[in-house]
Backbone as CSV, one residue per row, in Angstrom:
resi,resn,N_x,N_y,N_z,CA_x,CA_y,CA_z,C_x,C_y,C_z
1,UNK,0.831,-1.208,0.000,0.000,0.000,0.000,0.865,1.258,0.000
2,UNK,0.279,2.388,-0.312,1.059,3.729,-0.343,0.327,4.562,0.734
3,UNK,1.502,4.742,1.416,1.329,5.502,2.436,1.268,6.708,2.859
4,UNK,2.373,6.924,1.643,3.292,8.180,2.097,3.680,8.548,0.641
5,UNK,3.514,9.907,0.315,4.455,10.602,-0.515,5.534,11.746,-0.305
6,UNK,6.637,11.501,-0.818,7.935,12.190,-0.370,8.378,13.021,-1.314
7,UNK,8.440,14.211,-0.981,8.987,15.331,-2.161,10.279,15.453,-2.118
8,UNK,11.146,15.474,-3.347,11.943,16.556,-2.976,11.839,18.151,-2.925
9,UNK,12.539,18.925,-2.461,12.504,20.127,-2.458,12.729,20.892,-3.589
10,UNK,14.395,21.041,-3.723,14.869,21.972,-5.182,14.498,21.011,-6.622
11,UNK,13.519,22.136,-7.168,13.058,21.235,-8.319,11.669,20.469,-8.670
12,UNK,11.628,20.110,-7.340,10.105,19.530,-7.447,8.996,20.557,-6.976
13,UNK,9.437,20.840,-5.535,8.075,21.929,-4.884,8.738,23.075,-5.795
14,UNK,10.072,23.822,-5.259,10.196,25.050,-6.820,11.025,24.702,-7.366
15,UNK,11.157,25.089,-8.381,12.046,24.654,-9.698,13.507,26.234,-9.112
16,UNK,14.096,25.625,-8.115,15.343,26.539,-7.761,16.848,26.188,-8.525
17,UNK,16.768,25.242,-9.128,17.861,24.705,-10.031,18.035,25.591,-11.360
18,UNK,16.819,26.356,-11.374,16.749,26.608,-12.982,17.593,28.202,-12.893
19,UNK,16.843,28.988,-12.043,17.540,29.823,-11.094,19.000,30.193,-10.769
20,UNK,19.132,29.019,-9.828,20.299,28.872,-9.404,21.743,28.783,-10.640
21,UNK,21.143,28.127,-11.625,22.190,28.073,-12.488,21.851,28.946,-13.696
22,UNK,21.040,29.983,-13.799,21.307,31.348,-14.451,21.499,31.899,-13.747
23,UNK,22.034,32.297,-12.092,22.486,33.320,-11.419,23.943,32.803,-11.511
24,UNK,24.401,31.719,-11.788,25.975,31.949,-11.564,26.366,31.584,-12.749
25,UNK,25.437,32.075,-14.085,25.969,32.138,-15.546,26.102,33.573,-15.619
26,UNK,25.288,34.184,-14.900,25.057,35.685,-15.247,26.091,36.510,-14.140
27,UNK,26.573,35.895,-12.955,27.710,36.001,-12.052,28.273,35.800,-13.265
28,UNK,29.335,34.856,-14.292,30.499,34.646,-14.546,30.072,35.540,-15.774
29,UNK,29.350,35.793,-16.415,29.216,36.989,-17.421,29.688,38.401,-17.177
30,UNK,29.425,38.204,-15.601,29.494,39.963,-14.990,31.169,40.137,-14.715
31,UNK,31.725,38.945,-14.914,33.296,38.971,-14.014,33.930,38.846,-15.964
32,UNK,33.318,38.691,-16.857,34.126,38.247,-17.958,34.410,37.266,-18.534
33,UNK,33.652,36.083,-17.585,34.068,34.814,-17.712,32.936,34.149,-18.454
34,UNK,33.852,32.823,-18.878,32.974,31.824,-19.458,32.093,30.464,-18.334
35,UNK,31.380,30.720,-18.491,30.379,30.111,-17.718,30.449,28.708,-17.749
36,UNK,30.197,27.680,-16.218,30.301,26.505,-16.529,28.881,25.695,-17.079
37,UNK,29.407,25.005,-18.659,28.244,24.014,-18.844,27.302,23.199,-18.624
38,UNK,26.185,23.552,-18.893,24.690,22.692,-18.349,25.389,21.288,-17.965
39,UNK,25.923,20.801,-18.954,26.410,19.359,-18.875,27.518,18.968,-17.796
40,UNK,28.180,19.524,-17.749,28.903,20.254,-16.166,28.142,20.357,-14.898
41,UNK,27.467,21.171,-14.986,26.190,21.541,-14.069,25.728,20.773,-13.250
42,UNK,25.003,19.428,-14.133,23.556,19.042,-13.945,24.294,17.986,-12.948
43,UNK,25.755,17.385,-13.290,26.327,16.609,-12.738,26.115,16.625,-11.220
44,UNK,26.327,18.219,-10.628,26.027,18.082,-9.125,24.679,18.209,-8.638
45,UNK,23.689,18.266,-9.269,22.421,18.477,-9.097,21.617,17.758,-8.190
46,UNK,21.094,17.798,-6.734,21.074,16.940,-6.323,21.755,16.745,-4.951
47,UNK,23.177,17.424,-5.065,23.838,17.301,-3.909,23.940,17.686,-3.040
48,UNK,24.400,17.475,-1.925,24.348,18.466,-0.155,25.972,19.344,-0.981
49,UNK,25.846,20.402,-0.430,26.891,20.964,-0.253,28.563,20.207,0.284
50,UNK,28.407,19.590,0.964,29.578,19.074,1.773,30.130,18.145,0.529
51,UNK,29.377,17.187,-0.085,29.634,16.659,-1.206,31.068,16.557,-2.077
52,UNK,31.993,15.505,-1.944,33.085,16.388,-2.772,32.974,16.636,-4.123
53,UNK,31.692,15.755,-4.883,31.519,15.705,-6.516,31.123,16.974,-6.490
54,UNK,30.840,17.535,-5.709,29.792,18.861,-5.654,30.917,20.320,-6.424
55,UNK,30.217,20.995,-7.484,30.834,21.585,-8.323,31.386,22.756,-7.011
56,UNK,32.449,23.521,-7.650,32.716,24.870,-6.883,33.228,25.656,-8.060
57,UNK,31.643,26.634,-8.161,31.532,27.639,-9.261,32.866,28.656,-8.577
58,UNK,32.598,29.277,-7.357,34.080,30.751,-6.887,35.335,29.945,-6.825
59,UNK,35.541,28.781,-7.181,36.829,28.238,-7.256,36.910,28.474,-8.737
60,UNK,36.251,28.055,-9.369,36.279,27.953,-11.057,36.459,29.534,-11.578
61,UNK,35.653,30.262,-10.889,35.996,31.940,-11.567,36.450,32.366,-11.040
62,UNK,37.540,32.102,-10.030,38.505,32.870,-9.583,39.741,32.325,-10.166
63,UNK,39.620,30.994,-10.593,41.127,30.571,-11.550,41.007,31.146,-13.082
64,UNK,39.815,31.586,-13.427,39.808,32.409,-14.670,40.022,34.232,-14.922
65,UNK,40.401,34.781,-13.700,40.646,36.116,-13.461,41.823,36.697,-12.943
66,UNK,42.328,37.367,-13.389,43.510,37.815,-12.863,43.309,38.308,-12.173
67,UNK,42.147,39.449,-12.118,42.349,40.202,-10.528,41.082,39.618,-10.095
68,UNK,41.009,39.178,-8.894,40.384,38.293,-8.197,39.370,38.983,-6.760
69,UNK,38.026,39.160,-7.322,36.743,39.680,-5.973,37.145,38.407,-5.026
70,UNK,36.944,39.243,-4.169,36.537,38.526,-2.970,35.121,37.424,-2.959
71,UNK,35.266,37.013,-2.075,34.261,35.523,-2.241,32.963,36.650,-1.878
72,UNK,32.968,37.090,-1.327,31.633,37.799,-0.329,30.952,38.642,-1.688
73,UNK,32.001,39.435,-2.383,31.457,40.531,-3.498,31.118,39.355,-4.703
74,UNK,31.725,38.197,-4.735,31.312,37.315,-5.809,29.367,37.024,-5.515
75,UNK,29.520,36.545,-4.130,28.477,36.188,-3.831,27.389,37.093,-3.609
76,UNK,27.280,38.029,-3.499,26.410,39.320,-3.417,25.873,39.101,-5.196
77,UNK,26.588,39.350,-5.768,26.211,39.537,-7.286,25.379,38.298,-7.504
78,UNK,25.686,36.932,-7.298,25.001,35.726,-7.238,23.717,36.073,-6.821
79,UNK,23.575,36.188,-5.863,22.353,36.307,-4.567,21.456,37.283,-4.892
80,UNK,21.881,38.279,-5.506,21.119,39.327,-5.779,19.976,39.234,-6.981
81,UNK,20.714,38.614,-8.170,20.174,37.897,-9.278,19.661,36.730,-9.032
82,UNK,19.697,35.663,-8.452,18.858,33.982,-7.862,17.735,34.212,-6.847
83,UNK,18.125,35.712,-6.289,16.792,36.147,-5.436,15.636,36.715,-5.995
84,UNK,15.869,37.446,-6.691,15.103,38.431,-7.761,14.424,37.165,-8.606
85,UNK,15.087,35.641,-9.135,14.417,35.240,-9.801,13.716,34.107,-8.948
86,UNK,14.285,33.957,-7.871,12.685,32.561,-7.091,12.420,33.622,-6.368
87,UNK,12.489,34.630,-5.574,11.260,34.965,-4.978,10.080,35.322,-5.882
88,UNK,9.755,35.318,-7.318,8.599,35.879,-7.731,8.551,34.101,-8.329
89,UNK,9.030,33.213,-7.854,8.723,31.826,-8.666,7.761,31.600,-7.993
90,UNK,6.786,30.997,-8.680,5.644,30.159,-7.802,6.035,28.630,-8.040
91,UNK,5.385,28.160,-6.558,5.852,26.573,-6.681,5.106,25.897,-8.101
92,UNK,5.803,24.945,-8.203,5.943,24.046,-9.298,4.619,23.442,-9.424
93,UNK,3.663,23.915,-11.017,2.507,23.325,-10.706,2.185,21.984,-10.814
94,UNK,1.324,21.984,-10.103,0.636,20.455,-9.811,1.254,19.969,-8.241
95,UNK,2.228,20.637,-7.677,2.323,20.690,-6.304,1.012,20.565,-5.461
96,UNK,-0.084,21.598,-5.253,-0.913,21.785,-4.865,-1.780,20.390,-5.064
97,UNK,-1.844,19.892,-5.971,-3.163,19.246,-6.603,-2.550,17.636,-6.416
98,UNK,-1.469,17.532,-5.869,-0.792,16.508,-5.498,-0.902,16.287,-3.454
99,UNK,-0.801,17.729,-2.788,-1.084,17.274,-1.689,-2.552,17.635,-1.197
100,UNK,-3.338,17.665,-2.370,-5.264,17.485,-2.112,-5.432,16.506,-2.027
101,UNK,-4.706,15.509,-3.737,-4.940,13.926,-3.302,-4.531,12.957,-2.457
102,UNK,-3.207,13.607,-1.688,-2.817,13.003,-0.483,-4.122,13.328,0.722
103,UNK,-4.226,14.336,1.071,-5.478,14.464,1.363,-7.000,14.116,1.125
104,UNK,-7.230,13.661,0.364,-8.259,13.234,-0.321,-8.186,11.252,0.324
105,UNK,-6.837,10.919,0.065,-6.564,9.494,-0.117,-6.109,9.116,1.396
106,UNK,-5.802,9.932,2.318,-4.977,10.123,3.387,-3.751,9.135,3.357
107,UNK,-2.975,9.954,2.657,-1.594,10.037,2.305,-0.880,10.976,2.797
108,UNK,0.186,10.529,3.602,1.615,11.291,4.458,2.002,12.063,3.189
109,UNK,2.278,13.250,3.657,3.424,14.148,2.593,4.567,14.515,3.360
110,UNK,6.003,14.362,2.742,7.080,14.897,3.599,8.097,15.530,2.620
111,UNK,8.767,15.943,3.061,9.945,16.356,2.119,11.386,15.884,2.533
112,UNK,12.000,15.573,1.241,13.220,14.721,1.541,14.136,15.611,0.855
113,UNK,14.993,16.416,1.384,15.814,16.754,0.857,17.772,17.288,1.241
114,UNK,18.355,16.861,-0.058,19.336,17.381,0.568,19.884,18.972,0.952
115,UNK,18.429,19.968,0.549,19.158,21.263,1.330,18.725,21.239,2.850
116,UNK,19.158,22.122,3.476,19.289,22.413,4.904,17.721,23.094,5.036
117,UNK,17.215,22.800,6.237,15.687,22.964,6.529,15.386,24.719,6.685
118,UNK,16.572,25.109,6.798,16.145,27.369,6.515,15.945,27.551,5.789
119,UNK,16.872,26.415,4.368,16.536,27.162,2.740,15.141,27.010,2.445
120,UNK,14.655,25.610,3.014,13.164,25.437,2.817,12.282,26.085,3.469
121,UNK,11.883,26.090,4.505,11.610,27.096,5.503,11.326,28.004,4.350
122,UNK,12.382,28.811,4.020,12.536,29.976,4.015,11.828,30.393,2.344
123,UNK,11.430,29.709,1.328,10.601,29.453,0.428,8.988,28.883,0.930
124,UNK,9.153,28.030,1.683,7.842,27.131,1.715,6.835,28.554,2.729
125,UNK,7.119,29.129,3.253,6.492,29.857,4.353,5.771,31.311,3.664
126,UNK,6.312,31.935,3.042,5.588,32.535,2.470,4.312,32.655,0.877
127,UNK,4.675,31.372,1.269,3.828,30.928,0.065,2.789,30.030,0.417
128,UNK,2.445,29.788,1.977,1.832,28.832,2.924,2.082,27.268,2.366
129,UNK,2.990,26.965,2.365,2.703,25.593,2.216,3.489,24.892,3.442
130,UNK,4.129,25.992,4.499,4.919,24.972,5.538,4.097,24.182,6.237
131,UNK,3.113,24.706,6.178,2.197,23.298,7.239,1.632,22.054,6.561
132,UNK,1.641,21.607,5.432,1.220,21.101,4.254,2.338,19.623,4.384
133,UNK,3.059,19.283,4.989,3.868,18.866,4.969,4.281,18.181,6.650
134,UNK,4.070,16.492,6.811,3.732,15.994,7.923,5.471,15.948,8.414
135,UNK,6.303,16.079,7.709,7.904,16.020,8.406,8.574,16.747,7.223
136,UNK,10.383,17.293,7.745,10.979,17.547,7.015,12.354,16.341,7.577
137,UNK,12.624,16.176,6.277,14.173,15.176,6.770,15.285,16.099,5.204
138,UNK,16.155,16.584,6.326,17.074,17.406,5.536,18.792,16.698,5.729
139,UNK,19.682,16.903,4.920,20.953,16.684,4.933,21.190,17.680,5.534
140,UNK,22.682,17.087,6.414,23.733,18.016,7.415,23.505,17.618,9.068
141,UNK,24.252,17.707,9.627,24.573,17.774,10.840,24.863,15.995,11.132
142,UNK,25.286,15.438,9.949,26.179,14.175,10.233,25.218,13.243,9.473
143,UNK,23.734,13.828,8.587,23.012,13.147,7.443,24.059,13.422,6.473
144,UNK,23.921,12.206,5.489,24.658,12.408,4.195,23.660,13.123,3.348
145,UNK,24.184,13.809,2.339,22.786,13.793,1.469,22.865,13.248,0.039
146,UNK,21.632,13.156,-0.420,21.511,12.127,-1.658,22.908,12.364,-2.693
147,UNK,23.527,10.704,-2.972,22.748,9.935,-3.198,22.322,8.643,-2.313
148,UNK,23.377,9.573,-0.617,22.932,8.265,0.154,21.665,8.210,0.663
149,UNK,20.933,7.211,0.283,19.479,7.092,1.334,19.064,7.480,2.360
150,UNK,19.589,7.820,2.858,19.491,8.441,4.792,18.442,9.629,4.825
151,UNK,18.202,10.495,3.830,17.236,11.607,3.954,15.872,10.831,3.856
152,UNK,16.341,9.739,2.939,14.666,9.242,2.761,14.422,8.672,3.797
153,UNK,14.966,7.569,4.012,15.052,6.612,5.491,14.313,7.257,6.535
154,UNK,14.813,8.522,6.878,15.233,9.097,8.072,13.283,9.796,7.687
155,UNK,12.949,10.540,6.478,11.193,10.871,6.605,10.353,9.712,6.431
156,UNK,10.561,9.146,5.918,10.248,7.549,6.055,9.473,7.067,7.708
157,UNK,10.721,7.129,8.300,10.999,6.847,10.224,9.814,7.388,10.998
158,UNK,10.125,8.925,10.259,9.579,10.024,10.973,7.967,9.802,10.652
159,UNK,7.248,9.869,9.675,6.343,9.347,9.494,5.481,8.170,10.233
160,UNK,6.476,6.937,10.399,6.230,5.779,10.713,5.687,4.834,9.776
161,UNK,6.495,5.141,8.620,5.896,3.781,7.543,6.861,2.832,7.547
162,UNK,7.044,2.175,6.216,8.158,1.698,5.728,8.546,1.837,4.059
163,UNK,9.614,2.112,3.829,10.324,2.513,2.919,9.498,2.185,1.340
164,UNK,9.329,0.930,1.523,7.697,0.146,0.743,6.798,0.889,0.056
165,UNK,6.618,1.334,1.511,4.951,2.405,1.256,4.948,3.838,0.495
166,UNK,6.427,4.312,0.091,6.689,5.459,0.152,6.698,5.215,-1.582
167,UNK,6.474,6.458,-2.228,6.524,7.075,-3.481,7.370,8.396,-3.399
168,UNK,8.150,8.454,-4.185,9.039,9.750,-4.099,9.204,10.483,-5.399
169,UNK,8.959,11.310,-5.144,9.407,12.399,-6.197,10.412,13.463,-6.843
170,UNK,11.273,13.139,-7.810,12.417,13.634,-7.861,12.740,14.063,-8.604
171,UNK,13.881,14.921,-9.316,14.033,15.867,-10.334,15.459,15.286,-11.308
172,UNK,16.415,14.833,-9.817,17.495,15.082,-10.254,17.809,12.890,-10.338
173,UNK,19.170,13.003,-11.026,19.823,11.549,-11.182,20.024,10.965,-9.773
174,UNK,20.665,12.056,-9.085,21.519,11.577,-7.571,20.006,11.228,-6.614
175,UNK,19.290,12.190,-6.880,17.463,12.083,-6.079,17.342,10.747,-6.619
176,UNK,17.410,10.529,-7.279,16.362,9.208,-8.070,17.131,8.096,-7.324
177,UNK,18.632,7.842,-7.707,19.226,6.989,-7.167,19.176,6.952,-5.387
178,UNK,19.055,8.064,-4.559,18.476,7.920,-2.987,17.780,7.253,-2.473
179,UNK,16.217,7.513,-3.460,15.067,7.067,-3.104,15.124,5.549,-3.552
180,UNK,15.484,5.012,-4.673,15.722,3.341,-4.979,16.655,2.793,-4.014
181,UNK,17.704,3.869,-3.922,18.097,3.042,-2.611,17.814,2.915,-1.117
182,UNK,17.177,3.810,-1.084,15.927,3.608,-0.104,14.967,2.326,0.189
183,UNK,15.180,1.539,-1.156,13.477,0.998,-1.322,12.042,1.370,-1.563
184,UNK,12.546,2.396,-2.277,11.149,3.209,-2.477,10.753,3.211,-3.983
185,UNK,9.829,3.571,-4.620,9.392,3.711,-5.772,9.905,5.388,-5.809
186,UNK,9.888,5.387,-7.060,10.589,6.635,-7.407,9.885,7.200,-8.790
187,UNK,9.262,8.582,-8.858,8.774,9.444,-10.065,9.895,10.351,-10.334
188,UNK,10.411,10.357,-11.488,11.036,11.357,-11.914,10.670,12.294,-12.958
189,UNK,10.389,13.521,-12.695,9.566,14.681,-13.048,10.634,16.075,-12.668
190,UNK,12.044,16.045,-14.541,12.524,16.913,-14.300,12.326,18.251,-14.496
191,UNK,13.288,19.024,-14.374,13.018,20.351,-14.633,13.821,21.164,-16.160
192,UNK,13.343,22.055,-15.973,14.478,22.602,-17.612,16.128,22.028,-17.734
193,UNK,16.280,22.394,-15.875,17.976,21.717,-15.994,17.852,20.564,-16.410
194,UNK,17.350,19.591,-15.512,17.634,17.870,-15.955,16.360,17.328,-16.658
195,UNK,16.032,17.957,-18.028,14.967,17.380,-18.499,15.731,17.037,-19.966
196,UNK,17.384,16.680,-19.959,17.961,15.740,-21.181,18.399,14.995,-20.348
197,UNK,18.242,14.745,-19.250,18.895,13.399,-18.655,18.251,12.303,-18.940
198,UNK,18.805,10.722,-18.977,18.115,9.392,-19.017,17.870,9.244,-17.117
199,UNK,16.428,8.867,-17.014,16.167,8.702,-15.672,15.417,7.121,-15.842
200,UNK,16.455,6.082,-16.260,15.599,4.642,-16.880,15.958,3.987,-15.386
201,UNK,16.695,4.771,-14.155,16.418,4.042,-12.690,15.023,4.384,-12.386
202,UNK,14.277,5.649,-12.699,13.347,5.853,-11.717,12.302,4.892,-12.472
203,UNK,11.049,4.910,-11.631,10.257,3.830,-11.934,8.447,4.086,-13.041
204,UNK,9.078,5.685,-13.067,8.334,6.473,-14.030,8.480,7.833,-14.015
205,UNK,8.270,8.462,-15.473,8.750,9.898,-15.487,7.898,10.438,-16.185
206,UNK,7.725,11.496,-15.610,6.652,12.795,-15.753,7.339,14.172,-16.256
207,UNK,6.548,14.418,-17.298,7.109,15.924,-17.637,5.989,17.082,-17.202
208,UNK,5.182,16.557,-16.390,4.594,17.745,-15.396,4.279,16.797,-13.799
209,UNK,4.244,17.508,-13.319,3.535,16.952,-11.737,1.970,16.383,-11.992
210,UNK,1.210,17.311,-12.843,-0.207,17.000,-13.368,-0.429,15.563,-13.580
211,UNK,0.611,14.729,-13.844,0.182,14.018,-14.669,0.006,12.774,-13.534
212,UNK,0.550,12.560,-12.383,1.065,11.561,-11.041,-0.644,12.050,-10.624
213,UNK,-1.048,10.695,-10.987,-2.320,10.095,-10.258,-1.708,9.136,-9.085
214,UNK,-1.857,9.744,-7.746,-1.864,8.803,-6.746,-2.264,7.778,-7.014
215,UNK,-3.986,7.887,-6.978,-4.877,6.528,-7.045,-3.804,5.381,-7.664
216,UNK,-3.696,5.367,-8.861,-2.712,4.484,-9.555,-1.878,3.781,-9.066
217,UNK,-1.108,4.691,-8.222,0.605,3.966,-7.426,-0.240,2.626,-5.666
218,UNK,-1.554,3.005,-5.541,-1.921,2.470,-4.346,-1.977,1.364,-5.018
């Protein structure tokens, strides 16, 4: 039976990937530089920060500049442009119409993700959806984050299902591979970034949220 559905965060509830990587194309435009490739990119997509696969854009444009900003003035320019473009993002549609039918079906909703629970917080709240959501299980403070299983595991726990019961929803390669290794069924429903990736681990893929009929997966 399905118990439980598990979001990820970046990508699924908002599409912050898409964002995120035109603010530090338009950062390395502003410094002179050549910007690192989607195909480059998409590679860390997915990851906790701590991560060592995990790209480092102010390492990369500071070996392309002779005279060299400071990390803080790099990052201001970043932040300023990635803010301007998700704060007017609205969450990702079919979000909504996904935790009615959890509601409707009484189905757990949680979020599994590898950012840290302020970044979410800090999106999900003004847009009311923090209460919408029966747990958060985030990477850091000695969680790995995807592609080791432990974020899922760990909302899984919190819930009180089992790994079984859970359906997950994911954007990225490293997400997809978490949740299977989890034991979970897995939807993959990418975004502009990872929508040329092969996702033939997950166990079905969606090019909108619209399209994930609960009923079906029970």
């Amino acid at each position: 039976m399905l118990q439980a559905l598990l979001f990820d965060f970046d990508g699924v509830i908002l599409d912050t990937e898409t964002p995120l990587f035109a603010a530090w194309e338009h950062t390395f435009h502003h410094y002179g530089a050549v910007p690192i490739g989607l195909d480059e990119w998409v590679a860390s997509v997915g990851l906790h920060d701590d991560d060592p696969r995990m790209l480092d854009p102010i390492g990369r444009l500071r070996s392309m500049l002779s005279q060299l900003p400071v990390d803080a003035e790099i990052q201001a320019v970043r932040r300023r442009f990635r803010d301007d473009l998700l704060d007017s993002s609205p969450v990702r549609s079919g979000v909504e119409g996904l935790l009615a039918q959890c509601h409707e079906l009484e189905i757990a909703a949680a979020i599994a993700s590898s950012s840290p629970l302020d970044w979410i917080e800090r999106h999900l709240r003004p847009r009311g959806l923090l209460s919408k959501f029966g747990s958060y299980s985030c990477a850091g403070g000695g969680v790995p984050g995807k592609p080791d299983p432990a974020v899922y595991l760990n909302a899984a726990r919190a819930l009180g299902v089992q790994p079984k019961e859970c359906l997950a929803i994911e954007d990225s390669l490293h997400g997809v591979a978490a949740a299977k290794a989890a034991g979970m069924r897995c939807i993959a429903a990418p975004t502009q970034v990872t929508e040329h990736l092969h996702f033939d681990h997950a166990d079905a893929r969606v090019e909108t949220l619209e399209e994930i009929v609960l009923a079906d997966w029970l």
